[in-house]
C-alpha positions as CSV (number, residue, x, y, z in Angstrom):
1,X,-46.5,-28.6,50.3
2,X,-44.3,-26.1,49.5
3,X,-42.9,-25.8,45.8
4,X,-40.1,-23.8,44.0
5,X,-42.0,-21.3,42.6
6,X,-38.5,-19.5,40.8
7,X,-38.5,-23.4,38.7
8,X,-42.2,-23.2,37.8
9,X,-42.0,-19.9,36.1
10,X,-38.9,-21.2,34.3
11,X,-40.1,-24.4,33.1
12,X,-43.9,-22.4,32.0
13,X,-41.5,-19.9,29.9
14,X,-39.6,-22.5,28.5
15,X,-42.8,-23.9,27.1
16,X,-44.4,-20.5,25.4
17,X,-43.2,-21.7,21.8
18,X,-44.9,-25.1,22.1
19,X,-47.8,-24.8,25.0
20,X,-50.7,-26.7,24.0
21,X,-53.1,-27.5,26.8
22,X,-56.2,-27.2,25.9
23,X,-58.0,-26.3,29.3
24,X,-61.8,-25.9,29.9
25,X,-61.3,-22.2,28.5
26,X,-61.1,-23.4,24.8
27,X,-64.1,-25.9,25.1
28,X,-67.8,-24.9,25.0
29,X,-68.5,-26.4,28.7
30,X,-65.7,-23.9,29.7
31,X,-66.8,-20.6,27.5
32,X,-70.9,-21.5,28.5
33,X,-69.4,-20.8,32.1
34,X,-67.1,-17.6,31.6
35,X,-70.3,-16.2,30.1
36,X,-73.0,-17.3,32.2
37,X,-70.3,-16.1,35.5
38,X,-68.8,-12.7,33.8
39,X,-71.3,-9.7,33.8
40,X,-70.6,-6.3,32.3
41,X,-68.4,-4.1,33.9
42,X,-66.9,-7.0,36.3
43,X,-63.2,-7.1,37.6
44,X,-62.2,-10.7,36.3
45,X,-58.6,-12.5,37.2
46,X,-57.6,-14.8,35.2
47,X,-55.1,-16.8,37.4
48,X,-52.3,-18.5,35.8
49,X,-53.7,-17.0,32.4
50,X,-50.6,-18.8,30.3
51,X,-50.4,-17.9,26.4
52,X,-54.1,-16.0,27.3
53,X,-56.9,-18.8,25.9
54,X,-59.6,-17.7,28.3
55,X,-59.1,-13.6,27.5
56,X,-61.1,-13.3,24.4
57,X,-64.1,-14.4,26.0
58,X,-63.8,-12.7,28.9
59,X,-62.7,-9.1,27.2
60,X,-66.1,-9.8,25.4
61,X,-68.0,-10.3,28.3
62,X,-66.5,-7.3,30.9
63,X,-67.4,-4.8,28.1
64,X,-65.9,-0.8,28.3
65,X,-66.8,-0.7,32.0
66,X,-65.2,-3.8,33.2
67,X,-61.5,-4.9,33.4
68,X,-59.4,-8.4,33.1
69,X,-56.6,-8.8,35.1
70,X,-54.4,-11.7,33.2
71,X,-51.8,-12.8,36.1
72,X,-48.8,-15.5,35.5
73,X,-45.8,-16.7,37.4
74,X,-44.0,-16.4,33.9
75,X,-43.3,-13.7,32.7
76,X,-42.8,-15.3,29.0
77,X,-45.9,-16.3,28.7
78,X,-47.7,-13.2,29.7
79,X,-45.7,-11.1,26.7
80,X,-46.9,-13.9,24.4
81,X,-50.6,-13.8,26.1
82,X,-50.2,-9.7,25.3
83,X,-48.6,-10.6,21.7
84,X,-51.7,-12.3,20.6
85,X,-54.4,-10.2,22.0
86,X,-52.9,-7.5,20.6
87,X,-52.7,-9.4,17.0
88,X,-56.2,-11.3,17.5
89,X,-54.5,-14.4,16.8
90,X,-53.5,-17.4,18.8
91,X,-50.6,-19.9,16.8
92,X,-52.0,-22.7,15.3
93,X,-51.8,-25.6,18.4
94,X,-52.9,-28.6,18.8
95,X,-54.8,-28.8,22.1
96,X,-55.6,-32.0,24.7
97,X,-59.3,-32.9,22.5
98,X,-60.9,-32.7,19.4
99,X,-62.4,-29.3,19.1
100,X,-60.8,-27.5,21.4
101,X,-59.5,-24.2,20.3
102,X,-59.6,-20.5,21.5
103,X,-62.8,-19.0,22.1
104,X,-64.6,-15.6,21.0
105,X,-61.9,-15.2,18.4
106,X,-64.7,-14.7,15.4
107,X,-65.9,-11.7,17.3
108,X,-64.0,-9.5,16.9
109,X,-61.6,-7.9,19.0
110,X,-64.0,-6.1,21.6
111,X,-63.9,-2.0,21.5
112,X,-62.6,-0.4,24.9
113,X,-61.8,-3.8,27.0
114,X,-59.1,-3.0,29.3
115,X,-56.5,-6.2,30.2
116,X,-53.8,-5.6,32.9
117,X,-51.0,-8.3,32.9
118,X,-49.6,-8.9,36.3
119,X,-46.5,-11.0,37.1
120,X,-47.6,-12.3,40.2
121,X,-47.9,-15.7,42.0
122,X,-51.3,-17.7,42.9
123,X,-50.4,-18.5,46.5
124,X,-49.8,-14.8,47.1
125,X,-52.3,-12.8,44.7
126,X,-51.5,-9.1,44.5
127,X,-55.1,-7.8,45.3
128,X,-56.4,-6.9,48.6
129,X,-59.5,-8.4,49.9
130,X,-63.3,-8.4,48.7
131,X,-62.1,-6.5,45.3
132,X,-62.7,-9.3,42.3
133,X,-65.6,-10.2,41.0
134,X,-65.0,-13.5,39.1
135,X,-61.8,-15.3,39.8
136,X,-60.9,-18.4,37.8
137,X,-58.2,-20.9,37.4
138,X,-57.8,-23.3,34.1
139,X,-55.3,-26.2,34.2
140,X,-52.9,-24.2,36.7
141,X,-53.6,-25.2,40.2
142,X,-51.6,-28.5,40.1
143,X,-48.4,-26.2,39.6
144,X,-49.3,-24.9,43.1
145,X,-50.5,-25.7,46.7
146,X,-54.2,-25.8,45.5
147,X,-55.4,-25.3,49.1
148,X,-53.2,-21.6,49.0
149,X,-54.4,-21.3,45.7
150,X,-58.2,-21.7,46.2
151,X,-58.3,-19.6,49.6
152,X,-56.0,-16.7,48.1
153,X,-59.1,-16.6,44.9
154,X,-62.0,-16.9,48.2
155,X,-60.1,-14.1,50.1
156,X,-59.6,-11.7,46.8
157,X,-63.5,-12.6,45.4
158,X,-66.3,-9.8,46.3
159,X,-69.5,-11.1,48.1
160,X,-71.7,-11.9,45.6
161,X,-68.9,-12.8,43.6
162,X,-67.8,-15.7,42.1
163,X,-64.8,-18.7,42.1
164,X,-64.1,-21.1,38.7
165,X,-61.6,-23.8,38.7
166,X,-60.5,-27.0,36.8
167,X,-57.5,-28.8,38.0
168,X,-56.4,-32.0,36.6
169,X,-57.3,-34.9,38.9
170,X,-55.9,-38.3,39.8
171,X,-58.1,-41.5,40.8
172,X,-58.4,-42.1,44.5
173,X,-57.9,-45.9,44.0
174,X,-54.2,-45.4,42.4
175,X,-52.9,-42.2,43.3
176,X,-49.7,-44.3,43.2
177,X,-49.6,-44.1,39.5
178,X,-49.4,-46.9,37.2
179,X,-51.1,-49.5,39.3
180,X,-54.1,-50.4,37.4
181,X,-52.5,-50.6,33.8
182,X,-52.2,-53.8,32.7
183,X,-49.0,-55.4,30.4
184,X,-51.0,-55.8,27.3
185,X,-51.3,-52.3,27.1
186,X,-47.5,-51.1,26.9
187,X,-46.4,-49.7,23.8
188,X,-43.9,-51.9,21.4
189,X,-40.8,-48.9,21.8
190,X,-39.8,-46.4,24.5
191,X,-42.1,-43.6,24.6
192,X,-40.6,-40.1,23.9
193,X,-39.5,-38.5,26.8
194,X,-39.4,-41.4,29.1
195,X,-35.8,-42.9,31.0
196,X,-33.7,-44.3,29.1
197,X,-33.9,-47.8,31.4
198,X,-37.5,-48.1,30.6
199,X,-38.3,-51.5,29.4
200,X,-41.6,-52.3,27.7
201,X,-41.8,-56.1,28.7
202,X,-44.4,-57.1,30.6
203,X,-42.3,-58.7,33.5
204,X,-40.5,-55.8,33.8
205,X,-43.5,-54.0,34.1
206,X,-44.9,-56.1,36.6
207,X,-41.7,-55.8,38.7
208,X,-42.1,-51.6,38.9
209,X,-46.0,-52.4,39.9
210,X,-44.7,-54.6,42.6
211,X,-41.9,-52.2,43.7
212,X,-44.9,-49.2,43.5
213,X,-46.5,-51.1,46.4
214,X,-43.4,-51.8,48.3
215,X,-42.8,-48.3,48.2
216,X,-46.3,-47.8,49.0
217,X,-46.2,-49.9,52.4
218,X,-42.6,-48.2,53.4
219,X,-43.9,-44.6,53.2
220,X,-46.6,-45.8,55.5
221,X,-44.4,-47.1,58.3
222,X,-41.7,-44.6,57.9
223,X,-43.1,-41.5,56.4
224,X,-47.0,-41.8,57.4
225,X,-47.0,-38.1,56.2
226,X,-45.4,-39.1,53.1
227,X,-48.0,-41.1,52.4
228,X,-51.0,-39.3,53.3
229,X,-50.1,-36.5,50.5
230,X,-49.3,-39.0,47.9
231,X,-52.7,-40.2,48.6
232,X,-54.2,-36.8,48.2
233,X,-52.3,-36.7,44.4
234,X,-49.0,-35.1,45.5
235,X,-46.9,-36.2,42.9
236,X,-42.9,-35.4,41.3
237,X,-41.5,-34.5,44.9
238,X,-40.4,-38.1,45.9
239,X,-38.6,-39.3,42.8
240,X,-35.4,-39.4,44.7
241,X,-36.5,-40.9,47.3
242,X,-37.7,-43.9,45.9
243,X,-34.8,-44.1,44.1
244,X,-32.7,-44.2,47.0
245,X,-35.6,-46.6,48.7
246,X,-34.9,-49.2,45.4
247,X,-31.1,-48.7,46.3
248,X,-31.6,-50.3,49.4
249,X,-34.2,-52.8,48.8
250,X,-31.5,-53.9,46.3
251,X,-28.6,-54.2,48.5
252,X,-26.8,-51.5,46.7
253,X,-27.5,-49.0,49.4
254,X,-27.2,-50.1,53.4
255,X,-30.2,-49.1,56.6
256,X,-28.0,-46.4,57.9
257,X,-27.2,-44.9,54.1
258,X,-31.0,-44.5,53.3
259,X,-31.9,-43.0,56.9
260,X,-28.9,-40.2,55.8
261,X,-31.1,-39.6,52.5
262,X,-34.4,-39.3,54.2
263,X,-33.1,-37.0,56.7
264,X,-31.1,-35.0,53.7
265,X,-34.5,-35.3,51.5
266,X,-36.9,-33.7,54.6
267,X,-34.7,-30.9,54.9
268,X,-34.9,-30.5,50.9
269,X,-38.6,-30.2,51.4
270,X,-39.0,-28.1,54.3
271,X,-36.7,-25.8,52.3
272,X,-39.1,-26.2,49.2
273,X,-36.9,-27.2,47.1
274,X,-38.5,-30.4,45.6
275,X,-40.9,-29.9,42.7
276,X,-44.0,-31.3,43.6
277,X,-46.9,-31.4,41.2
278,X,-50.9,-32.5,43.0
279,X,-53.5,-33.8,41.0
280,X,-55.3,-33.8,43.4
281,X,-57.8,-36.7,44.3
282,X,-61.9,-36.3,44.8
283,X,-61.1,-37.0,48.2
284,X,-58.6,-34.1,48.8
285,X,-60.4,-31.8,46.7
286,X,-63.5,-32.4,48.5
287,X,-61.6,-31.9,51.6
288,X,-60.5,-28.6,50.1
289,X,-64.5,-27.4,49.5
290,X,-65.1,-28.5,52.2
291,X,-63.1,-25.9,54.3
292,X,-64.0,-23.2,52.5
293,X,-67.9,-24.3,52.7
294,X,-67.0,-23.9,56.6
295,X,-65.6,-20.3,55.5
296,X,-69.1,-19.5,54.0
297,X,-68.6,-20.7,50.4
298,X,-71.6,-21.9,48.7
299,X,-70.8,-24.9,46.2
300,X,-72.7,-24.0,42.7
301,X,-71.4,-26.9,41.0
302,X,-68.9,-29.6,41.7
303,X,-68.0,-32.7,39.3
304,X,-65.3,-34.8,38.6
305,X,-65.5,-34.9,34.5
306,X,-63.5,-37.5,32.8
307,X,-62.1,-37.8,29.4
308,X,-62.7,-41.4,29.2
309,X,-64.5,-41.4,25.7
310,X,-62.0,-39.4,24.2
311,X,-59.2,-41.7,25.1
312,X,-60.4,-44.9,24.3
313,X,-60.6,-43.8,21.0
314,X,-56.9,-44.2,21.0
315,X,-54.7,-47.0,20.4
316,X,-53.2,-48.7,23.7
317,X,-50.4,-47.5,23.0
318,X,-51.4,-43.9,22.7
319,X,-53.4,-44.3,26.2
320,X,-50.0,-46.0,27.8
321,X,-48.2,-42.7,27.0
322,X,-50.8,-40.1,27.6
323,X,-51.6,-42.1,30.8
324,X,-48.3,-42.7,32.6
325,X,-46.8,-39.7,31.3
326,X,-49.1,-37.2,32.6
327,X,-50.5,-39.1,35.8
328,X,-53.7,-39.8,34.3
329,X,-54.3,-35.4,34.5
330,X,-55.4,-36.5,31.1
331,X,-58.0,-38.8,31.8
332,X,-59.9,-36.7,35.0
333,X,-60.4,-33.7,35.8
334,X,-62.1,-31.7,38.7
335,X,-64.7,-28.8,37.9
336,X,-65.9,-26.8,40.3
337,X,-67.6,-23.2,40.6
338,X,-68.2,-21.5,44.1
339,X,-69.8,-18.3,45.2
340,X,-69.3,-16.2,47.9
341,X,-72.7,-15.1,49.4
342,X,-73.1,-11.2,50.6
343,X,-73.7,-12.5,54.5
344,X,-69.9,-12.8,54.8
345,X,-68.9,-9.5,53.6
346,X,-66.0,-8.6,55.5
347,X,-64.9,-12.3,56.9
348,X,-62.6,-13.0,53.6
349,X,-59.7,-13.2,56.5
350,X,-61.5,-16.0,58.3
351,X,-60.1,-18.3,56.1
352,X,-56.2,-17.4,56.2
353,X,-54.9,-14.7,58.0
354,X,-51.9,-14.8,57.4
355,X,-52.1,-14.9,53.4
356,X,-53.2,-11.0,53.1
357,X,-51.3,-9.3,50.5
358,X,-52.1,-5.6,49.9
359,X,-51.3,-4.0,46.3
């Protein structure tokens, strides 16, 4: 799916005062696996490195002899990512779960660690191939194709080297969103940040379930491919469409009116201008591992975590919000770690020829 890659680095800098995401890189589970992946004097990559959360650890863990290459679409948040390594200090933020913050801060800063920050773009990394040792990706692949993304890491990676990613995830049985939640669990007001003709009653509530499934069935008769990538947690792209899809189902818009949309709206995404977001599901991001198993990948470690603890902590109101607001990212989350074995040095091209993109 293509995206508009000039509006995601907009919207990311935009969001440098206020970013908060707490991804794997400022939990334990997430700094255990920087350090048990990262060896001295390793070539590291952060991709999509945002405000810089992950960098501590890994300046720590490259030593003198090593280097970290922080790369971002944005080029806001790489100044910001270079502002607070070069104070030591991250702004006080509040991140996605309870003791998340930025790791390998109490050391120290580490003498002689050398960090390059590169304005460059995940589907098309800047690096030629077999040069990285660890490549890793934190809460950014949704913003992307994560197919492109994942081969462009595999292609860069040395063999012997090694890939780490966490992408938020949807659920397979509702990658429509919304579906499952019951009425009794919608909040009393509006949440911030939601439309303004949002109602909170539970018929109304009902009604959008019901026209989520109409929807549903029409993508499948008319749009099968439509359907299919929803199903695999593509996401944001067809707002309009549906839209224009409850137009008609209401009368307000005639056969012959909505077949002019769909045709205007195709051309709108061939021409990548929609802004598609993909959680995707654990059946497309098997599929994904899958394909780069057939490229010689070996699969280290694979698991769908899930914050499910966490959030039923919180009220149902609280869940409501986090939950429809976010398309459940909040809730699941894929984890895998991958490893390119030395019997495939020089076959990094096998897996997309056409994605090779010299410094």
């Amino acid at each position: 799916m293509k995206t508009d890659r000039m509006k995601v680095a907009e919207e990311y800098s935009s969001r440098v005062g206020t970013y908060n995401v707490g991804s794997l890189a400022t939990r334990p589970e997430g700094e255990r696996k920087l350090r048990m992946l990262i060896s001295k004097g390793d070539v590291v990559v952060d991709v999509g490195c945002g405000p810089g959360f992950a960098l501590p650890v890994v300046m720590h863990r490259i030593g003198r002899n090593g280097l970290a290459v922080a790369l971002d679409i944005s080029i806001h948040m790489l100044k910001e990512a270079r502002r607070c390594l070069q104070s030591w200090k991250f702004p006080s933020r509040r991140f996605d779960r309870s003791g998340s913050r930025v790791r390998g801060l109490e050391e120290g800063p580490p003498h002689g660690a050398r960090v390059f920050f590169v304005l460059g773009d995940g589907e098309r990394l800047p690096f030629r191939d077999d040069r990285i040792d660890v490549a890793f990706s934190l809460s950014t692949l949704h913003r992307m194709d994560p197919e492109i993304g994942m081969k462009e890491m595999w292609r860069t990676i040395k063999p012997g080297g090694y890939i780490f990613v966490q992408i938020p995830a949807a659920h397979d049985e509702d990658a429509m969103v919304f579906e499952h939640i019951p009425p009794s669990f919608l909040p009393r007001k509006v949440p911030k940040g939601f439309p303004p003709d949002f109602r909170v009653d539970p018929g109304y509530w009902r009604d959008e379930q019901s026209s989520w499934g109409d929807f549903k069935d029409f993508c499948r008769q008319r749009l099968p491919w439509l359907a299919e990538a929803i199903g695999s947690g593509w996401f944001n792209g067809y707002e309009d469409l549906r839209k224009q899809y409850n137009k008609y189902k209401e009368g307000k818009a005639s056969l012959r009116e909505l077949e002019t949309f769909i045709g205007s709206w195709e051309r709108r995404h061939d021409a990548g201008e929609l802004e598609w977001i993909c959680f995707p599901t654990r059946r497309y991001f098997s599929s994904i591992l899958r394909k780069l198993e057939d490229a010689g990948a070996i699969v280290v470690e694979c698991y769908t975590g899930s914050l499910q603890s966490d959030v039923m902590r919180l009220s149902k109101k609280r869940y409501f919000e986090f939950y429809v607001y976010t398309y459940s990212q909040v809730v699941r989350s894929h984890v895998a770690v991958l490893a390119k074995p030395l019997w495939v040095a020089g076959k990094a091209s096998t897996v997309d020829p056409d994605s090779q993109h010299k410094l």
